[in-house]
DRENDOLUM-90839 format. One line per 2 residues: number of its first residue (from 1); for each residue x, y, z of N, C-alpha, C, CB. Coordinates in steps of 0.02 Angstrom, whole numbers, plus 50000, padded with zeros to 5 digits. Each point is the difference from the previous one (the first is absolute). Glycine has a CB too. Example, Ala and Ser with C-alpha at 12.3 -4.5 7.8 and 13.67 -1.06 7.14 Angstrom:
DRENDOLUM-90839
1> 50660:49716:50390:49955:50059:50000:50045:50060:50000:49905:49941:50062 ~ 50077:50112:49902:50042:50059:50003:49961:50055:50037:50059:49968:49892
//
This chain:
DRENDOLUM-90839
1> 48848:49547:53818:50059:50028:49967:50064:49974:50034:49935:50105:49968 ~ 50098:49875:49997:50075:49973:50007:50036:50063:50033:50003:49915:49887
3> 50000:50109:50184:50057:50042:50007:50074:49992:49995:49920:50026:50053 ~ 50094:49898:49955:50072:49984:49994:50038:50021:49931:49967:49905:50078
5> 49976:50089:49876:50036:50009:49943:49993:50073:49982:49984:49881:49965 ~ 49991:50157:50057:49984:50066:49985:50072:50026:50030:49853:50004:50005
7> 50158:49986:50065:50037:50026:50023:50079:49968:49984:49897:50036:50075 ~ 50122:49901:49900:50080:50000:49991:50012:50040:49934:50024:49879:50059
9> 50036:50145:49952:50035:50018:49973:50060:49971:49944:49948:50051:50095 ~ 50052:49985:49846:50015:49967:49948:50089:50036:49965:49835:49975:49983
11> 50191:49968:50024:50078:50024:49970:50012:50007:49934:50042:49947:50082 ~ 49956:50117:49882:49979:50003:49917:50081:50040:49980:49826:50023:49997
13> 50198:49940:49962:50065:50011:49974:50007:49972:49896:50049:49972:50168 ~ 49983:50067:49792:49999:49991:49931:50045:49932:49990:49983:50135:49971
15> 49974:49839:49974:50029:49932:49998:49995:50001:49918:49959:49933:50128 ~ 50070:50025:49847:50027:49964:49919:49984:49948:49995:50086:50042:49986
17> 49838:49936:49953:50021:49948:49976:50062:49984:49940:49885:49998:50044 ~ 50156:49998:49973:50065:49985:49947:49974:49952:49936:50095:50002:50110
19> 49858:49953:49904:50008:49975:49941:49956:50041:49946:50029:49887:50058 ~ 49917:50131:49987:49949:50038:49943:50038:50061:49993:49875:49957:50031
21> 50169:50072:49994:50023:50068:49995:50050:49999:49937:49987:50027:50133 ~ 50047:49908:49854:50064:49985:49953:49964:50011:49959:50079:49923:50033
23> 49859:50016:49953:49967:50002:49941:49951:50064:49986:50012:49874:50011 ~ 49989:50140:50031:49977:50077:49950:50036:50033:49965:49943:50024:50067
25> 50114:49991:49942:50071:50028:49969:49989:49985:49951:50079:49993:50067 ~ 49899:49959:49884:49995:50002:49939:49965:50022:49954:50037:49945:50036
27> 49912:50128:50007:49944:50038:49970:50048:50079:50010:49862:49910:50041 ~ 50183:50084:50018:50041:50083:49994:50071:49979:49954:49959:50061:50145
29> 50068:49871:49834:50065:50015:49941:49994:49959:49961:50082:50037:50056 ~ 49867:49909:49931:49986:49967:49932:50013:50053:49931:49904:49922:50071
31> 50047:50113:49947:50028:50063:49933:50023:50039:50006:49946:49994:49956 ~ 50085:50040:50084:50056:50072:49983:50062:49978:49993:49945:50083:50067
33> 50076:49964:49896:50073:49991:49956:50050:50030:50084:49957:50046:49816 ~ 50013:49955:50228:50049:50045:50046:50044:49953:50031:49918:50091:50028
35> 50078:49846:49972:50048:49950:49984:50056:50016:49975:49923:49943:49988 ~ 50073:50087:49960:50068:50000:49958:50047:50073:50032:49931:49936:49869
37> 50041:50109:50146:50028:50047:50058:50025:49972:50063:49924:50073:49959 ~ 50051:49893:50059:50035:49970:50084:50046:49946:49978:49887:50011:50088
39> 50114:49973:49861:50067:49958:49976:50044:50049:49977:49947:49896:49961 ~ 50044:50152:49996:50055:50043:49991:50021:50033:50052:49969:50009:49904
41> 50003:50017:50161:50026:50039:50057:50037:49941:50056:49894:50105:49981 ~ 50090:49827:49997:50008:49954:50026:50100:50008:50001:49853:49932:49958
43> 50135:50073:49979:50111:49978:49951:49999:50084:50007:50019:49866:49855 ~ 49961:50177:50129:50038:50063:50040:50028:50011:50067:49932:50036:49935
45> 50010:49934:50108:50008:49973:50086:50106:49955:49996:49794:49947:50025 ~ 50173:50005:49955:50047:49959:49995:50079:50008:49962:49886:49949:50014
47> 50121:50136:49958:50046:50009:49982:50034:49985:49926:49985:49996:50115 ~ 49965:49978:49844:49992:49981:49939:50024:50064:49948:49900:49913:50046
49> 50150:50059:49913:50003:50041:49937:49922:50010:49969:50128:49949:49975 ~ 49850:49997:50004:49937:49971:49943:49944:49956:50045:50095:49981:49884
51> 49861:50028:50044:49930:49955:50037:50001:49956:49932:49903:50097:50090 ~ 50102:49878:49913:49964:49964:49907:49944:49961:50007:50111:49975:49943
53> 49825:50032:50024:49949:49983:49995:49997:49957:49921:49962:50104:50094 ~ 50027:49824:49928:50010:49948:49923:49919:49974:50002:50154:49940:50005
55> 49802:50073:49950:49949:49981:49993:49972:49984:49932:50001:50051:50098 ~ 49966:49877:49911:49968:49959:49964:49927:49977:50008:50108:49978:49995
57> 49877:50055:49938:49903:49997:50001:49986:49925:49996:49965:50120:49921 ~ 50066:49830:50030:49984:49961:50004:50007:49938:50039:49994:50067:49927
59> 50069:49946:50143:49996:49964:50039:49953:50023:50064:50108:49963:49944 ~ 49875:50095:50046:49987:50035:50055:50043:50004:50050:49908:49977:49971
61> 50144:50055:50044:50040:50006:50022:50049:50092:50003:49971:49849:49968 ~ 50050:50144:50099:50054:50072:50008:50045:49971:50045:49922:50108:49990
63> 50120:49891:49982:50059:49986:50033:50056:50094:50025:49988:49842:49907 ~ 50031:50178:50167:50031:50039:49996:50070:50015:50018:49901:50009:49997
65> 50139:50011:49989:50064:49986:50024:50037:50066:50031:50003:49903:49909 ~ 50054:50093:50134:50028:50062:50029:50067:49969:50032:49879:50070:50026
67> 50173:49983:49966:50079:49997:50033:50000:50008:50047:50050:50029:49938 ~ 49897:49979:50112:49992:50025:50054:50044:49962:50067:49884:50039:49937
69> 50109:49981:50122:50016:49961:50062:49956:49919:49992:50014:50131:50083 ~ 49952:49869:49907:49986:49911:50017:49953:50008:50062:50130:49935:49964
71> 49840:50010:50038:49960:49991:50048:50014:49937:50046:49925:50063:49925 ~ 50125:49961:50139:50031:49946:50045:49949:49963:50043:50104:50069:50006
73> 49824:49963:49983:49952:49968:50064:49951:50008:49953:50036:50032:50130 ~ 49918:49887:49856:49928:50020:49957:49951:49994:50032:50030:49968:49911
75> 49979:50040:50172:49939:49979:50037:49961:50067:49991:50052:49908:50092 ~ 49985:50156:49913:49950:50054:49998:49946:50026:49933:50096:50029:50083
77> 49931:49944:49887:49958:49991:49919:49941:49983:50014:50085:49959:49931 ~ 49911:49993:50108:49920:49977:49996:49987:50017:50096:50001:49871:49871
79> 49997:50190:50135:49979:50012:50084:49976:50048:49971:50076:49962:50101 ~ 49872:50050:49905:49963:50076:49983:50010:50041:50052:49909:49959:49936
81> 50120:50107:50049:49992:50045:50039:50084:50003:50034:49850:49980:50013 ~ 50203:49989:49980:50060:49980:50012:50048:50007:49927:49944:49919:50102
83> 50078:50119:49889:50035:50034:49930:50059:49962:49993:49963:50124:50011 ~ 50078:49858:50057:50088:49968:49993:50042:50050:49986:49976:49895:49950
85> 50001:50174:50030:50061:50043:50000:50031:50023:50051:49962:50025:49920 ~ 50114:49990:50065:50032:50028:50044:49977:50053:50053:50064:49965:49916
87> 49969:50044:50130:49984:50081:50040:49990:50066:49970:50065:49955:50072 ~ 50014:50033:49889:50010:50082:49952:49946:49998:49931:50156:50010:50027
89> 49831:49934:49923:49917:50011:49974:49954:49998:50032:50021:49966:49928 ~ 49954:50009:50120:49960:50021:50043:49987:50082:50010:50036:49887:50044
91> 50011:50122:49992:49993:50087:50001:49991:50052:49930:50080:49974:50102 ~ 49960:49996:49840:50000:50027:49949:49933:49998:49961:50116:49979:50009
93> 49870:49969:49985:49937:49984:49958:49935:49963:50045:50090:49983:49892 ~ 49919:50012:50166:49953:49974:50027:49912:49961:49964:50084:50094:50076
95> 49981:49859:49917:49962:49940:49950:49939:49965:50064:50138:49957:49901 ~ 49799:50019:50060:49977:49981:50047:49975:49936:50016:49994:50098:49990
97> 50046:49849:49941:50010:49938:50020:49932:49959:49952:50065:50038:50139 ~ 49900:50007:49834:49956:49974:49986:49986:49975:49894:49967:50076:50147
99> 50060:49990:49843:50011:49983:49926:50018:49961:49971:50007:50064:50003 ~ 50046:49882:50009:50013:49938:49972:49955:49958:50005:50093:50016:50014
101> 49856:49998:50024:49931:49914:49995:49985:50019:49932:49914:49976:50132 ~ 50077:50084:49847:49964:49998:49940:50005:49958:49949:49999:50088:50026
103> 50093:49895:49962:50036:49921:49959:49950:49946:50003:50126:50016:50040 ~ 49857:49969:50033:49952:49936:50013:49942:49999:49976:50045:49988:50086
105> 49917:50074:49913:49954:50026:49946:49962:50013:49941:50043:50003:50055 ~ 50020:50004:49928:50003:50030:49913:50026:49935:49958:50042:50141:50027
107> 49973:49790:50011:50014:49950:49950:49971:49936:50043:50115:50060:49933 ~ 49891:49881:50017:49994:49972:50046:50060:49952:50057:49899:50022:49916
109> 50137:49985:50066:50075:49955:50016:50055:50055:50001:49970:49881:49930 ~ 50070:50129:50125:50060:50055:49998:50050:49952:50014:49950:50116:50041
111> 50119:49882:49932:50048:49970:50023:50058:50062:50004:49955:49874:49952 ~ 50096:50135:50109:50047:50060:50018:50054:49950:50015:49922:50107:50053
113> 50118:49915:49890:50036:49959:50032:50082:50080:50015:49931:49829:49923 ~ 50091:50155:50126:50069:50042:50032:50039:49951:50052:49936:50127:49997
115> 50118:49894:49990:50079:50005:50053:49977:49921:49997:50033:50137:50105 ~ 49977:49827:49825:49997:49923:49995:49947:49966:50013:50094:50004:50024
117> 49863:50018:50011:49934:49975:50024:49938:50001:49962:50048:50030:50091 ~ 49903:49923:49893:49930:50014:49984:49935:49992:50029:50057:49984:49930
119> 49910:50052:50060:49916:49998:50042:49961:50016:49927:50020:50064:50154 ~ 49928:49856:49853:49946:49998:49955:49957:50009:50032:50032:49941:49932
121> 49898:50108:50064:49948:49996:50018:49943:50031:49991:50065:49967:50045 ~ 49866:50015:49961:49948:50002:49948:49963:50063:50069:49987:49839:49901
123> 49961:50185:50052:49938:50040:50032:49966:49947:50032:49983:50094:49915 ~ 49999:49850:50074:49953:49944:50068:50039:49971:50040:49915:49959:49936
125> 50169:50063:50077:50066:49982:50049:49966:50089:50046:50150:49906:49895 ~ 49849:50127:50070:49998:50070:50062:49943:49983:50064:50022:50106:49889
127> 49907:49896:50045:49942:49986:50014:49998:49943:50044:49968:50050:49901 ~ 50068:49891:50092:49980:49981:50062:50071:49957:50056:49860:49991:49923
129> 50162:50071:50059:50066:50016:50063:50053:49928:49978:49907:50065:50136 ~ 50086:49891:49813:50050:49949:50003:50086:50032:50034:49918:49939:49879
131> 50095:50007:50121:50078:50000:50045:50045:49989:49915:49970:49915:50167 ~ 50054:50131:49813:50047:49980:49933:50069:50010:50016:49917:50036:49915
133> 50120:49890:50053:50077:50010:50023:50031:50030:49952:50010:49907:50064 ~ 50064:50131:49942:50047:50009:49956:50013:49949:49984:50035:50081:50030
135> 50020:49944:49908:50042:49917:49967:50051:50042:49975:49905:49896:49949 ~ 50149:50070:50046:50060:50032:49961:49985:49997:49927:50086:49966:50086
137> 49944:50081:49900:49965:50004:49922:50063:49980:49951:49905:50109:50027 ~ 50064:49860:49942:50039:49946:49937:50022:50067:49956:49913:49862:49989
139> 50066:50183:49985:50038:50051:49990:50012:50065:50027:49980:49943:49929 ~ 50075:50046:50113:49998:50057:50053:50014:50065:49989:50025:49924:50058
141> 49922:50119:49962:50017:50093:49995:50017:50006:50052:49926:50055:49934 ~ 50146:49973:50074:50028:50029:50056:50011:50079:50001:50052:49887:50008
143> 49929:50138:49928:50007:50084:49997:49925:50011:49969:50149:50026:49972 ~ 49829:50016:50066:49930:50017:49983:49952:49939:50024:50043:50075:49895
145> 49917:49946:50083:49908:49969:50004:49980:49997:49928:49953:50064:50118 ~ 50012:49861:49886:49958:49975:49907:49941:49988:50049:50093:49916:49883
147> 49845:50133:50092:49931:49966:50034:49968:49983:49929:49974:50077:50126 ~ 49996:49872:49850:49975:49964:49983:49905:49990:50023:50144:49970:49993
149> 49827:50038:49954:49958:50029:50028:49933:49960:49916:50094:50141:50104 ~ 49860:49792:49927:49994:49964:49935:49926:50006:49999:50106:49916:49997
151> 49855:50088:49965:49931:49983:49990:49955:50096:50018:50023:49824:50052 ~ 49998:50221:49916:49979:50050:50016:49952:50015:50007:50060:50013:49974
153> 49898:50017:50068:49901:49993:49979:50020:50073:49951:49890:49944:50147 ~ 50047:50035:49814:49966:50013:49939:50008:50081:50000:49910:49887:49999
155> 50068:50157:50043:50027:50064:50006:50059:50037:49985:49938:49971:50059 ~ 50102:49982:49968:50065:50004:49977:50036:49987:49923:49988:49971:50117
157> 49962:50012:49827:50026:49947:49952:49965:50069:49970:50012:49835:50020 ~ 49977:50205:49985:49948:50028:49963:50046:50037:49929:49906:50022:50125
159> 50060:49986:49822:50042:50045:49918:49972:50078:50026:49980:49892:49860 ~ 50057:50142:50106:49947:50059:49993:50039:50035:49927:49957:50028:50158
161> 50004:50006:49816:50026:50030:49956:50012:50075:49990:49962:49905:49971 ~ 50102:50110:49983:50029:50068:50029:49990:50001:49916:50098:50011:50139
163> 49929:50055:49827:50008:50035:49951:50083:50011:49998:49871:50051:50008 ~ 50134:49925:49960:50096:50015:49992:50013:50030:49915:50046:49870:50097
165> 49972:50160:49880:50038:50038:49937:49929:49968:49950:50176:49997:50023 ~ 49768:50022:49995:49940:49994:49936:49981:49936:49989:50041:50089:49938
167> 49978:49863:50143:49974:49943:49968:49971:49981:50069:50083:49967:49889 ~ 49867:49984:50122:49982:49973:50057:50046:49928:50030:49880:50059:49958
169> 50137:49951:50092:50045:49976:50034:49962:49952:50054:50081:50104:49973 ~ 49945:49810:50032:49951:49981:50068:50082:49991:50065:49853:49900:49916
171> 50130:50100:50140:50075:49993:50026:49964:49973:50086:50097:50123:49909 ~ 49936:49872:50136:49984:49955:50053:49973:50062:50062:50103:49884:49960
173> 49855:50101:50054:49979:50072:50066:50048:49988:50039:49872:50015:50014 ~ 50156:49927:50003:50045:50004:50038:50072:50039:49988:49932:49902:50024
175> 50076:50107:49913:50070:50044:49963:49977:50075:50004:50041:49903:49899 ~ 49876:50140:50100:49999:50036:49998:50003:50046:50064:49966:49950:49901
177> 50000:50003:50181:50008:50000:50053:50080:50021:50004:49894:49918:50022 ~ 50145:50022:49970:50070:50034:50005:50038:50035:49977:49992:49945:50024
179> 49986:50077:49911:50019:50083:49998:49990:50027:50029:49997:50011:49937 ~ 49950:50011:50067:49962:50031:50064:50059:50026:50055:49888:49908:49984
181> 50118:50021:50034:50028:50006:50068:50097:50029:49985:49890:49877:50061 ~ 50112:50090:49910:50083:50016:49984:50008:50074:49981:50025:49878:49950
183> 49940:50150:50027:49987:50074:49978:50073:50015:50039:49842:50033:49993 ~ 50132:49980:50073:50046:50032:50064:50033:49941:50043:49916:50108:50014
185> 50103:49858:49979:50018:49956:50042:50061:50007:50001:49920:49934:49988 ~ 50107:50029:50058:50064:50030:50031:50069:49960:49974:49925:50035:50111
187> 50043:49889:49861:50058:49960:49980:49936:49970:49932:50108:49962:50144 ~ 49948:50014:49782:50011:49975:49963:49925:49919:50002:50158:50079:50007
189> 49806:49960:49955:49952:49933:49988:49983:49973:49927:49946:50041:50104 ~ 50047:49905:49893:50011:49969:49951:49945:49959:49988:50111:50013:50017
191> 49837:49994:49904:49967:49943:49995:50013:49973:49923:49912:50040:50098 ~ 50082:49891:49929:50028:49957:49939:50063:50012:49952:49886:49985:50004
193> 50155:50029:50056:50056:50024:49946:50022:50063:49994:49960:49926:49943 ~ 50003:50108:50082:49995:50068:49958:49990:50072:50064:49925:49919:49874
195> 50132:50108:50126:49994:50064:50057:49967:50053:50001:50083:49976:50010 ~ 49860:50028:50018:49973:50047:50007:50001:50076:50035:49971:49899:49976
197> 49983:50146:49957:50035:50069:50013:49995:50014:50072:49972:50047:49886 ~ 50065:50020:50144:49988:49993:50051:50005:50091:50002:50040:49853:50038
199> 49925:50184:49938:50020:50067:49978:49984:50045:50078:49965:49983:49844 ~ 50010:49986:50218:49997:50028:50039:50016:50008:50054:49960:49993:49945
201> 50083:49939:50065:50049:50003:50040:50038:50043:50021:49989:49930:49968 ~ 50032:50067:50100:50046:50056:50024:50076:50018:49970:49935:49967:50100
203> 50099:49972:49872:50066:49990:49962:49999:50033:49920:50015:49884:50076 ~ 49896:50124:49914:50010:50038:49918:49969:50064:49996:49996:49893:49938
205> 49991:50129:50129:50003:50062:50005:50016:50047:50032:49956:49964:49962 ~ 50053:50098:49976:50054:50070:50031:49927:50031:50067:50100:50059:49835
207> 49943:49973:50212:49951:50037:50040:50033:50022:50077:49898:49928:49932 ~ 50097:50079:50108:50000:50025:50070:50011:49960:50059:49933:50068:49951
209> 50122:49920:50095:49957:49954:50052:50003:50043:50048:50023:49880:49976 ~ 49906:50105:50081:49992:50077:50027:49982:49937:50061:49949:50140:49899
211> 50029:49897:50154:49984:49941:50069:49951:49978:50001:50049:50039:50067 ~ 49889:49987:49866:49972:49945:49982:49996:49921:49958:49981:50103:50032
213> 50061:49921:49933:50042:49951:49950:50008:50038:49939:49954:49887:50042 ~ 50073:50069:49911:50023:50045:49933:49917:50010:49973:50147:49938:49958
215> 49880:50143:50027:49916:50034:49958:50036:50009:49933:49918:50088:50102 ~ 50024:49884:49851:50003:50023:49939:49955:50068:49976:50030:49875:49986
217> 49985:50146:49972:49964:50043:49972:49984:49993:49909:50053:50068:50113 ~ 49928:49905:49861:49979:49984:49943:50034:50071:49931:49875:49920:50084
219> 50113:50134:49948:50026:50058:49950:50037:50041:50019:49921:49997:49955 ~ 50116:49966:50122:50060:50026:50001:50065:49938:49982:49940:50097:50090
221> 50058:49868:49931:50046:49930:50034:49989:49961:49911:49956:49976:50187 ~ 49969:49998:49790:50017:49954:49946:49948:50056:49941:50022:49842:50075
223> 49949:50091:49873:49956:50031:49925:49938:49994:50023:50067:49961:49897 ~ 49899:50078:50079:49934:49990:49999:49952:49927:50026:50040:50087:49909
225> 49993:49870:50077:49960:49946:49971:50008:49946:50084:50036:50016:49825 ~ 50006:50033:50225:50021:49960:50042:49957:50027:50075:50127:49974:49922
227> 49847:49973:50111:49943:50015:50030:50041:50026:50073:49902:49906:49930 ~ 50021:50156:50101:50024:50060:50039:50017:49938:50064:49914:50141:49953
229> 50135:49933:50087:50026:49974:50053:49970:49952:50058:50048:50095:49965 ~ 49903:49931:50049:49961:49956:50041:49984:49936:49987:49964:50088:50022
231> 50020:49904:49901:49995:49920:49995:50043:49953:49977:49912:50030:49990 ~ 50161:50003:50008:50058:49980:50030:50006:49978:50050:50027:50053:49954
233> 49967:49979:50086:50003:49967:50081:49963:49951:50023:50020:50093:50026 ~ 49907:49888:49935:49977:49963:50012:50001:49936:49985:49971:50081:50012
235> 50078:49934:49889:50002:49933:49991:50068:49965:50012:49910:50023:49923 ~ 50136:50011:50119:50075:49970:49995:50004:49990:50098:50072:50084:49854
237> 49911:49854:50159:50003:49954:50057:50052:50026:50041:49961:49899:49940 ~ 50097:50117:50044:50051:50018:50052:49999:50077:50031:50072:49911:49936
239> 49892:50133:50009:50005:50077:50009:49933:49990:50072:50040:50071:49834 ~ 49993:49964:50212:49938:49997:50071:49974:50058:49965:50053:49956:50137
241> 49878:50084:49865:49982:50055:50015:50004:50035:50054:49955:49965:49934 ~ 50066:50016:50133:49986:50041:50072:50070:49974:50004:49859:50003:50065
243> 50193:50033:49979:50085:49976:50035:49969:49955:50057:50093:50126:49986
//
C-alpha cells in the first residue's frame, strides 16, 4: 500500500468551467420570455420615460428602445455577475448583474448600441469568451439605448391564440407576455407602436401610502373589476412591501 499517497493532503476549492457553464445558459433563457422583464427594469433603472418593444415575425427580430441614461461603459454587459449600476441602484434595486445575458440567449446576434457607440455580438462570442471591440456607430444614439436583438430562437416566435369580440384572434406570445408585464409597471411600454394598458400601476391608482407602500383596496379605493391590494404590491416594481 502506497502510504504517501494516502497520507497527502488535498487542496479542494469551487471552480468554473466557463465555457461549458456559458453554454449551458442556453437551456435556463433560450425560452423564457423573462428577457423581456430585465429589459424593461433595465430603462426603468436607467431613468427612462418608455420601453418600446418593435417586433418582426418575419425577420425574426426585437428591436428595443428607451430615453433612458445610456450606457457609458459596455464592458459590464457581458461580465456575468457585474450589473454596472450605480451605488444608489445598487442599494435601491439590488440588481444582480445577471439578467441581461439572457439577450445573448434568446437570439442569436445582439447589437447595443449607446452614448454613440456600438457592440455586435453573438451567443458563440460569450461561449467562447471572444475579445469584441466597440465601434462608433454610423448612427449615433446619444439619448437612450436601441438593443437590437436578430435571429430569435423559435420559442420566442411563438402565435398563440386569444378570443377577442367573438372572433379568434392569432397575435405574438411575445405581445401577450408584455401585457402581462406592463399591467403594473412603472413607466410607459410600448409594442409596435402601440401603448400598453397599464391599469396597475402606482400613477393610476387611487389608494393609501402607508410605510408599507401605497395599499389599495379594490372596494374601497377603485371598481370591482380592479385587483385586491396585495397583488398590487406585487405587480408595481417600485411599491417595496417592507420600509
Amino acid at each position: 500500500m502506497n502510504t504517501t499517497t494516502m497520507d497527502a493532503q488535498q487542496e479542494v476549492r469551487a471552480r468554473v468551467n466557463e465555457k461549458a457553464f456559458f453554454s449551458s445558459m442556453k437551456h435556463l433563457f433560450a425560452s423564457s420570455f423573462s428577457v423581456l422583464s430585465e429589459m424593461m427594469q433595465n430603462s426603468r433603472r436607467a431613468g427612462a420615460s418608455f420601453v418600446s418593444f418593435d417586433f418582426d415575425l418575419e425577420k425574426k427580430s426585437l428591436i428595443v428602445t428607451d430615453d433612458g441614461c445610456g450606457i457609458s461603459d459596455l464592458v459590464p454587459l457581458v461580465s456575468f455577475c457585474d450589473s454596472g449600476w450605480d451605488e444608489q441602484t445598487m442599494l435601491k434595486d439590488n440588481p444582480y448583474g445577471m439578467g441581461f445575458f439572457s439577450v445573448f440567449f434568446a437570439c442569436g446576434n445582439v447589437t447595443i448600441r449607446s452614448g454613440g457607440k456600438k457592440l455586435s455580438i453573438g451567443r458563440d462570442d460569450i461561449i467562447n469568451k471572444r475579445v469584441i471591440q466597440t465601434v462608433d456607430d454610423d448612427i449615433p444614439v446619444f439619448k437612450g439605448t436601441v438593443i437590437e436583438m436578430m435571429v430569435l430562437e423559435d420559442a420566442l416566435l411563438r402565435m398563440e391564440s386569444t378570443w377577442i369580440v367573438g372572433k379568434n384572434v392569432e397575435k405574438p406570445k411575445i405581445q401577450d407576455q408584455l401585457e402581462r408585464f406592463a399591467r403594473g409597471f412603472a413607466i410607459k411600454v410600448n409594442f409596435n407602436g402601440t401603448e400598453l394598458d397599464r391599469p396597475h400601476a402606482q400613477g393610476a391608482l387611487a389608494g393609501k401610502l402607508t410605510q408599507f407602500g401605497l395599499i389599495h383596496v379594490s372596494h374601497i379605493h377603485g371598481t370591482d373589476h380592479q385587483k385586491t391590494a396585495m397583488c398590487i404590491l406585487r405587480l408595481e416594481p417600485d411599491i417595496k412591501l417592507f420600509a
